[in-house]
N, C-alpha and C positions, 0 to 999 in steps of 0.2 A: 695607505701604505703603497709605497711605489717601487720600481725596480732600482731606483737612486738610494733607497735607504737600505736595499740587501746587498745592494754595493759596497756602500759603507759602510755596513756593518760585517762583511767580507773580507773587506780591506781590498778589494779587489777592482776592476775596471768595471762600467755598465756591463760591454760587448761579452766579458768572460762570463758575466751571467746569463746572458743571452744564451753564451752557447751551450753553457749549463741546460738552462731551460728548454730547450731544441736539443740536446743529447747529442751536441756535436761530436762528434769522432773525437780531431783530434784538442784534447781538454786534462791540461793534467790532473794526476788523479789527485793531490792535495789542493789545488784548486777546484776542481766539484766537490771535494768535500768538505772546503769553507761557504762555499756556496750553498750546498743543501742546507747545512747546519743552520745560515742565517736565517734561508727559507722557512726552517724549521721554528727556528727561535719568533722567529717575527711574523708567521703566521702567514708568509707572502701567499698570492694567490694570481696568477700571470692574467691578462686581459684576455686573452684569446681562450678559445675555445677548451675548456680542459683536457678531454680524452685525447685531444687533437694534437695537444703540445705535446704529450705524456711521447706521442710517436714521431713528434719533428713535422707534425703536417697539420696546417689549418684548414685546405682546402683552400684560402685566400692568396691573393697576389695582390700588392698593394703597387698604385702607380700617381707616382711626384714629380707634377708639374706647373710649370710658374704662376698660370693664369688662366681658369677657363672661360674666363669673359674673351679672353681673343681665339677668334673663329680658327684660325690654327691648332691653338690646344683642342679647342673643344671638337675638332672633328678626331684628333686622334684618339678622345679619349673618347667618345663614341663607337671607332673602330674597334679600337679593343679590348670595349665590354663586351662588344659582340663576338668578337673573335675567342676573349674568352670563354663566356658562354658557348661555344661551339664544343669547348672540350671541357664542359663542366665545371669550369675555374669562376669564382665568384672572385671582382674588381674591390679592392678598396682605394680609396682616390683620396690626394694633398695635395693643396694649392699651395705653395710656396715663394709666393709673388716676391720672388727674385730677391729673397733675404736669407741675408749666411745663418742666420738661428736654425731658419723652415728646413734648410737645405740640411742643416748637420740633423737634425733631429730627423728629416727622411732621411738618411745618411746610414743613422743611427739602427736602421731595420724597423720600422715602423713597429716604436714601441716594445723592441726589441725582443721579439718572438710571437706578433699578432698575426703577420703574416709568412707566408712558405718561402717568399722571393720579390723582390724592386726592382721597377719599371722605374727609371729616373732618367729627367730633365733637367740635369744642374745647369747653372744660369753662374752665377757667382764659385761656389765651392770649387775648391783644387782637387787634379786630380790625385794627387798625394795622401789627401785627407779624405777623401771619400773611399780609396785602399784602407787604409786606418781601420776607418770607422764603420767599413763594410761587414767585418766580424763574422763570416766563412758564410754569408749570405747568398742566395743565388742574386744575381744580379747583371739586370741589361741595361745600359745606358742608352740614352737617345741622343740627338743632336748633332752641334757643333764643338762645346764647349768643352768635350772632355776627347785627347786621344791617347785613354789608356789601353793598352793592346793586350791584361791578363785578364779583361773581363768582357763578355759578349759586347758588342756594339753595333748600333745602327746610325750611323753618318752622313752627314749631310755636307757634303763640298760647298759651301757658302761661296770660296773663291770663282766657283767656275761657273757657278750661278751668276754671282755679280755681272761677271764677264761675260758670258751670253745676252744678259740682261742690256748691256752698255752698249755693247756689238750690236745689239739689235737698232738700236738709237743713233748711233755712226752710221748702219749699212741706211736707213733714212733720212741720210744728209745732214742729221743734228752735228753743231761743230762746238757751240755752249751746254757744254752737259754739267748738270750739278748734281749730289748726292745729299738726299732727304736719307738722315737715318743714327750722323753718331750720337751718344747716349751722354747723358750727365752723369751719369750713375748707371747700376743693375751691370747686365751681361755685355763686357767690353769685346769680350771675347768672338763671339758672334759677330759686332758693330767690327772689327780691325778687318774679319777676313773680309767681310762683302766688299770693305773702302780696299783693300789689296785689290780685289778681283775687276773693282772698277775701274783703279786708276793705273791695273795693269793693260785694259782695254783702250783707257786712255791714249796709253802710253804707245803700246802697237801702232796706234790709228796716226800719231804723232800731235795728239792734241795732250791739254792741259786742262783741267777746271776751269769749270768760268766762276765760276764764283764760291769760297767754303762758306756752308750755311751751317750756322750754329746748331750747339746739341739741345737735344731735345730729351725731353723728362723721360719719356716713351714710347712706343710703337706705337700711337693711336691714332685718330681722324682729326684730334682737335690738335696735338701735335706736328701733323703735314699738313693741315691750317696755317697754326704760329708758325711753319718754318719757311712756308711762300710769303708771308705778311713780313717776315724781316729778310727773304729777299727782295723781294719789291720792296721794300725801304730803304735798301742797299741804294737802291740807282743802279748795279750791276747789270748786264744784259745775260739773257741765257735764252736756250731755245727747248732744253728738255731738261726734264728733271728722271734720275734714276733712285725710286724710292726703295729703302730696304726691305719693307714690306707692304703688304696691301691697302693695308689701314693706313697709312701714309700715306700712299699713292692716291689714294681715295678722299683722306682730307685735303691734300695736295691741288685734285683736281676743284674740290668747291672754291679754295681761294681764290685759283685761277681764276672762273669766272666770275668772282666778287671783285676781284681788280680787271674785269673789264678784257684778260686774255683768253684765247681759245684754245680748246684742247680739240683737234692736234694739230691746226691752223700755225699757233703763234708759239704752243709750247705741246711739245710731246711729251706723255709721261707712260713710265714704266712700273711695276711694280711686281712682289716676290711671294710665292704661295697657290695662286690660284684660288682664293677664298670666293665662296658660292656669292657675294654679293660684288664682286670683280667683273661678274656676267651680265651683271642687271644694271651697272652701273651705265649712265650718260654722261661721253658718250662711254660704249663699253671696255673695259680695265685692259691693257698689254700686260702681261706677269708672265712668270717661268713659275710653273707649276713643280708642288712637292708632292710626289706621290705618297701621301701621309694614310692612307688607307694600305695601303702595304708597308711603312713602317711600323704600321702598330697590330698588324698579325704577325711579321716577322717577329717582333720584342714578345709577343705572345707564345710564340715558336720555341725561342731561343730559354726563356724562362723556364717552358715545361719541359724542357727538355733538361737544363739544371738540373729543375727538384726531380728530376727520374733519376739523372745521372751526376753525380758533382764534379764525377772526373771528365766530364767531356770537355777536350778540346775549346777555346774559345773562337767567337766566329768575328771576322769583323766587317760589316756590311755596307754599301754606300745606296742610300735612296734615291732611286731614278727621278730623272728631272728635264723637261723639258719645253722651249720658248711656245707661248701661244699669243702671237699676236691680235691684236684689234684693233680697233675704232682709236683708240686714246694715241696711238703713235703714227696710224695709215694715213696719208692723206689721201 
């Protein structure tokens, strides 16, 4: 028995059971009581905790993000079990590796009524529909990809990142600058602003692309691999490459020295994050660091403070960030 068949058997929406089930406020009164009745008839029985739901409180916070295989996610979501844990809140965690199903159904309130309030990552989903589907949820958004301004957020200026990132490769005399990073698919959103904030750096400096390198599946190391291996098969020339994230950067630079170029000799490379293996790297990673340890006590913040308050105010935040260069661009 799931909460799709006391839906239907309500005649009603999933969310309006939801709210049922969490004793939302506002719920009209012939809708909670086609709702109970189903409950009743069908014997439903909610996933969460029972005493817990009876009062709208699970204790839990659940938090929806794309992928913790990349050291991005997974340091955030590290940060804020622990931050959790500071004020007693127990994490529940979805990978939703960047597909509109994962995304509606964390959307959807995790199972709608398992947990108190959503930490989300959307990658794909609109903001229109994550409003929708949110169903008087407490709710913090991360990222780039969404700027809705009626619900808490924690933001990330991808543009001015780019731009730091480019600028730093121009003030090193690179004049062939190329960009490791659009996508074939998944989160376009993200991939537009970095390429804005580049080829606005571009633009300032009075240069041009040297070369558009094809999209690539994903952020990863084997993908900033494949994306030097069909520029050197271009025949194009370039001098640095500005990758949109680490992992890119980082496969980026092993191509390089499989076709024989050097990093920061022949090609400079940049790269976005600050990922702990950026430091160990030979030689070691240029990146602009995302202060993602205070993104995800902020979203922890911002949450419990929700579930105390529903009327509060919403906040909308931008995550500090800043260039650290090294070895991979200094000559």
């Amino acid at each position: 028995m799931t909460l799709e068949h006391v839906a239907a058997e309500a005649g009603v929406s999933k969310s309006s059971v939801s709210n049922v089930i969490r004793n939302h406020p506002h719920v009209r009164e012939e809708v909670r009581q086609k709702v109970n009745a189903a409950i009743e008839k069908l014997g439903y029985r909610p996933q969460a905790i029972g005493q817990n739901l009876v009062s709208g409180r699970t204790g839990l916070v659940a938090l929806a993000i794309p992928n913790f295989a990349q050291p991005y996610f997974a340091e955030i979501a590290r940060s804020a079990v622990a931050a959790a844990d500071e004020l007693s809140m127990r994490l529940l965690v979805q990978q939703t590796d960047n597909l509109l199903d994962k995304e509606r159904e964390a959307a959807d309130a995790w199972n709608l009524g398992a947990a108190d309030g959503l930490i989300f990552s959307p990658s794909v989903i609109g903001d229109d529909e994550i409003e929708s589907r949110r169903a008087g949820m407490p709710l913090v958004l991360l990222g780039e990809r969404s700027h809705l301004t009626t619900v808490d957020r924690v933001g990330i200026d991808s543009i001015a990142i780019a731009e730091i990132a480019t600028r730093h490769l121009i003030d090193q005399g690179r004049t062939r600058i190329a960009m490791i990073g659009e996508k074939t698919s998944g989160d376009q959103f993200v991939v537009s602003e970095r390429e804005e904030g580049f080829h606005r750096a571009l633009a300032a400096a009075g240069l041009t692309e040297a070369s558009p390198v094809g999209a690539v599946d994903d952020w990863t190391r084997e993908d900033g691999s494949a994306a030097v291996d069909a520029l050197v098969a271009s025949g194009d020339t370039f001098d640095a490459l500005f990758c949109a994230n680490d992992l890119l950067a980082l496969g980026a630079m092993s191509a390089l020295r499989r076709h024989g170029l050097r990093v920061p000799e022949d090609v400079a490379v940049i790269g976005v994050d600050d990922i702990e293996d950026s430091r160990f790297s030979t030689p070691a990673l240029s990146t602009v660091f995302i202060d993602k340890d205070w993104m995800a006590r902020q979203a922890i913040r911002l949450i419990a403070k929700q579930i105390q308050n529903a009327d509060a105010p919403p906040e909308q935040l931008s995550v500090p960030y800043r260039l650290i260069p090294r070895a991979s661009t200094s000559l």
